[in-house]
ROLUM-671301 format. One line per field, with one value per residue: z, y, x of N, C-alpha, C, O in turn. Coordinates in nm, 4 decimals, decimal comma. Last residue first. Layout:
ROLUM-671301
nZ = Z_...
nY = Y_...
nX = X_...
caZ = Z_...
caY = Y_...
caX = X_...
cZ = Z_...
cY = Y_...
cX = X_...
oZ = Z_...
oY = Y_...
oX = X_...
//
This chain:
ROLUM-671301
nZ = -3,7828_-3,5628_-3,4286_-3,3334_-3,5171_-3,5575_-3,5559_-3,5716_-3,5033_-3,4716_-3,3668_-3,3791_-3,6742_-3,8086_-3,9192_-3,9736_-3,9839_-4,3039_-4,2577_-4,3289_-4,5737_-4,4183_-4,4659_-4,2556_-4,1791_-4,2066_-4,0445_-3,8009_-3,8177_-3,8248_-3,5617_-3,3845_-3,4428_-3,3991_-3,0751_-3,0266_-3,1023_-2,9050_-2,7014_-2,7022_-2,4879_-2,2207_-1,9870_-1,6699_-1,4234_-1,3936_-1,5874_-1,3610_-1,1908_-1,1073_-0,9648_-0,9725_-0,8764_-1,1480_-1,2891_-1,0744_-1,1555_-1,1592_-1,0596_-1,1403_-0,8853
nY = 23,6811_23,3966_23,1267_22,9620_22,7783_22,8677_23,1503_23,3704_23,7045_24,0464_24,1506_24,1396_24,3732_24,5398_24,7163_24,5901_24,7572_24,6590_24,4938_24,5577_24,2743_24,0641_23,8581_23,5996_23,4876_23,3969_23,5882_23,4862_23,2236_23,3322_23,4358_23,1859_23,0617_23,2177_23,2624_22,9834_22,9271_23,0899_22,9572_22,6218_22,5051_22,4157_22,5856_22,5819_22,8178_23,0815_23,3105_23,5596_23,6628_23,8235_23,9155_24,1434_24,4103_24,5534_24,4359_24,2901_24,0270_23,9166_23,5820_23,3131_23,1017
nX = 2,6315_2,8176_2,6125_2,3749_2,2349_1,9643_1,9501_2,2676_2,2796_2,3634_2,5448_2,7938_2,7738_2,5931_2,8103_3,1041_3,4333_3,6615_3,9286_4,2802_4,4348_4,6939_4,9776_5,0672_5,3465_5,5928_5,7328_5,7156_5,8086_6,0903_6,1157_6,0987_6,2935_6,5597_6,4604_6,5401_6,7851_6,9153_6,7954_6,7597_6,4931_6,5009_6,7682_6,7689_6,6599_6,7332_6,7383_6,5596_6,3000_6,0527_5,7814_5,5397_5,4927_5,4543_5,2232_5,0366_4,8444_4,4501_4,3390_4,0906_3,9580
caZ = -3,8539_-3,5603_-3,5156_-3,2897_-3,4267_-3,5205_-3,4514_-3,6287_-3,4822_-3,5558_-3,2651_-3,2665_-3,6132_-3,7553_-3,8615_-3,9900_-3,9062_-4,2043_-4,2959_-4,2468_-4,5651_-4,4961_-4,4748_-4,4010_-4,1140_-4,2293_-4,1953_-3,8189_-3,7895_-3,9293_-3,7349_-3,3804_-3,4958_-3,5380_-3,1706_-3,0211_-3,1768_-3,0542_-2,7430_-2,7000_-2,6381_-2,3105_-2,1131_-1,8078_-1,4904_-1,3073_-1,5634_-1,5103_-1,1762_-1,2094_-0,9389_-0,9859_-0,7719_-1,0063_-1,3231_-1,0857_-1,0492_-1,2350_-1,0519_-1,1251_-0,9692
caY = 23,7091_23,5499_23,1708_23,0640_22,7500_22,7046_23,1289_23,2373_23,5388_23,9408_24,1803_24,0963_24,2427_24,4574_24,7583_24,6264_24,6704_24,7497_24,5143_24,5724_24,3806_24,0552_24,0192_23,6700_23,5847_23,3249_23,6021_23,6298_23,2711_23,2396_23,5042_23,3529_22,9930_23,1806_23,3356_23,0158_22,8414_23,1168_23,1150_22,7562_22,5074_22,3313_22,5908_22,4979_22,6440_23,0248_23,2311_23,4823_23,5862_23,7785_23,8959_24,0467_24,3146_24,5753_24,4117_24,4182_24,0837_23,9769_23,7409_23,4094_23,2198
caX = 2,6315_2,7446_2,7124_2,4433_2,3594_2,0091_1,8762_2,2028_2,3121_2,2574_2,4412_2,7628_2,8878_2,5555_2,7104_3,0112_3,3573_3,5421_3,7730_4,2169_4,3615_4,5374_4,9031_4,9581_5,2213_5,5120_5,7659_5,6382_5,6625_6,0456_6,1944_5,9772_6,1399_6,5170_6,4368_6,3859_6,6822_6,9002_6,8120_6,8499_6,5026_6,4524_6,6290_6,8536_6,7055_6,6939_6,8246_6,6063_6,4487_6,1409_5,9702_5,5911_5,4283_5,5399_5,3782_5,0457_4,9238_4,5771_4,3405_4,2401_3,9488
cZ = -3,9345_-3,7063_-3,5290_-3,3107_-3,3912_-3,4957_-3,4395_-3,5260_-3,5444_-3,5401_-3,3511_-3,2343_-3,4551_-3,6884_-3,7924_-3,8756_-3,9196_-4,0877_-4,1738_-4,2950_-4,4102_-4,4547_-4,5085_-4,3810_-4,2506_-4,1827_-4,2685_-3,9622_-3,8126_-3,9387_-3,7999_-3,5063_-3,5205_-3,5787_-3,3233_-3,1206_-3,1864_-3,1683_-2,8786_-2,7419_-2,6069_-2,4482_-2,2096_-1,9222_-1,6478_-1,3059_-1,4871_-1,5024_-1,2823_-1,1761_-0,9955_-0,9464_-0,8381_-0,8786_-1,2152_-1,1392_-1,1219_-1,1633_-1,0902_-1,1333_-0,9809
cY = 23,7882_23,5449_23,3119_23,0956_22,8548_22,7036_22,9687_23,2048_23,5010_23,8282_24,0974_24,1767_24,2473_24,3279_24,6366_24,6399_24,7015_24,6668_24,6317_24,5916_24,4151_24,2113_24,0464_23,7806_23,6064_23,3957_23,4764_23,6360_23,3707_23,2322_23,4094_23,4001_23,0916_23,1339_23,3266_23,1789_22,9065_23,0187_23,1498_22,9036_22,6578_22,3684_22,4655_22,5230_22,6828_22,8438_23,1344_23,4049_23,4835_23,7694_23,7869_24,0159_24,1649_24,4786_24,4700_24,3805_24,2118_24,0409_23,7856_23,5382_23,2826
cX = 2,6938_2,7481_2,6783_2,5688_2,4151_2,1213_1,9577_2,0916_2,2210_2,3527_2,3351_2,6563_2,8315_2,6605_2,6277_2,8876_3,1891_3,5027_3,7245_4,0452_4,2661_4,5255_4,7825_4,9308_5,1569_5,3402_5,6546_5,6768_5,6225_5,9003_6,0983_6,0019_6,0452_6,3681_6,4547_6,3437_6,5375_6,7573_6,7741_6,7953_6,6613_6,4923_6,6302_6,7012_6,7821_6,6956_6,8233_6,7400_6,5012_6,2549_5,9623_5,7993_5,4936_5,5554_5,4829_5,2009_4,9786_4,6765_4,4752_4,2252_4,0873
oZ = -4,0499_-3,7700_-3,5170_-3,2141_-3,4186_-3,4288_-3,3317_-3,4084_-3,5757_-3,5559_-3,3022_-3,1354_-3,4048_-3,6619_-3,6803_-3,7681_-3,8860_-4,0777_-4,0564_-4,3630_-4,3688_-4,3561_-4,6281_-4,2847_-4,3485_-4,1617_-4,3912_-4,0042_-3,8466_-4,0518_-3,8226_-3,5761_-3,6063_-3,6902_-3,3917_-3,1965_-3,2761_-3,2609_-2,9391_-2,8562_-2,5254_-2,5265_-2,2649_-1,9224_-1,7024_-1,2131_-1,4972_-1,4252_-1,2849_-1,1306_-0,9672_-0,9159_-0,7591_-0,7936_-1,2093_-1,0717_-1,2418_-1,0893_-1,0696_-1,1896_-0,8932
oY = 23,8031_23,4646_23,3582_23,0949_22,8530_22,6029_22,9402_23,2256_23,5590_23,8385_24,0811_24,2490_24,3595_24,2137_24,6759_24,5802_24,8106_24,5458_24,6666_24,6909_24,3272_24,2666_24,0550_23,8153_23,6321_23,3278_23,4769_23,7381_23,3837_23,2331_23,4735_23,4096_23,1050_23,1488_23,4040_23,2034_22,9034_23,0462_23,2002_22,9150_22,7501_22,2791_22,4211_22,4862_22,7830_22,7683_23,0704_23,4324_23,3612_23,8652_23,6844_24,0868_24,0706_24,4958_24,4196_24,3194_24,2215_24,1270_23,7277_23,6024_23,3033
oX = 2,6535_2,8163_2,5649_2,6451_2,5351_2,1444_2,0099_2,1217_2,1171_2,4743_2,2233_2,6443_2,8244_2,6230_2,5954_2,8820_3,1429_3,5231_3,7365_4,0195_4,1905_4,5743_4,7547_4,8624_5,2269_5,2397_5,6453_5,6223_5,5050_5,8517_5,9957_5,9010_5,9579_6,3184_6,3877_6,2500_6,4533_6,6810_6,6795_6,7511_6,6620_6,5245_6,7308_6,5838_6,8283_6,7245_6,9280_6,8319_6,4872_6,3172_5,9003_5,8952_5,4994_5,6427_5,5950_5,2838_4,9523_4,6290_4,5818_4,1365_4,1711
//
């Protein structure tokens, strides 16, 4: 079982190996993903979300 550590309780030590991907590389991919994001309209939440299912495949309604 996992259990959650207290962000005080952790130790972080950066720099520690040789990175697989540069710096820069990784933050150009993050730039490029979040500009690749779809802006969708915020939906209501309706009155019946998680509480009507499918009886044959339990999908919500």
């Amino acid at each position: 079982m996992r259990t959650e550590v207290a962000k005080d309780a952790q130790v972080i030590i950066p720099n520690t190996h040789a990175p697989v991907v540069s710096h820069e590389d990784f933050e150009a991919v993050q730039r490029h993903m979040e500009s690749r994001k779809k802006k969708r309209p915020k939906y209501k939440k309706h009155l019946f979300t998680n509480v009507a299912y499918c009886a044959d495949c339990g999908q919500s309604l």
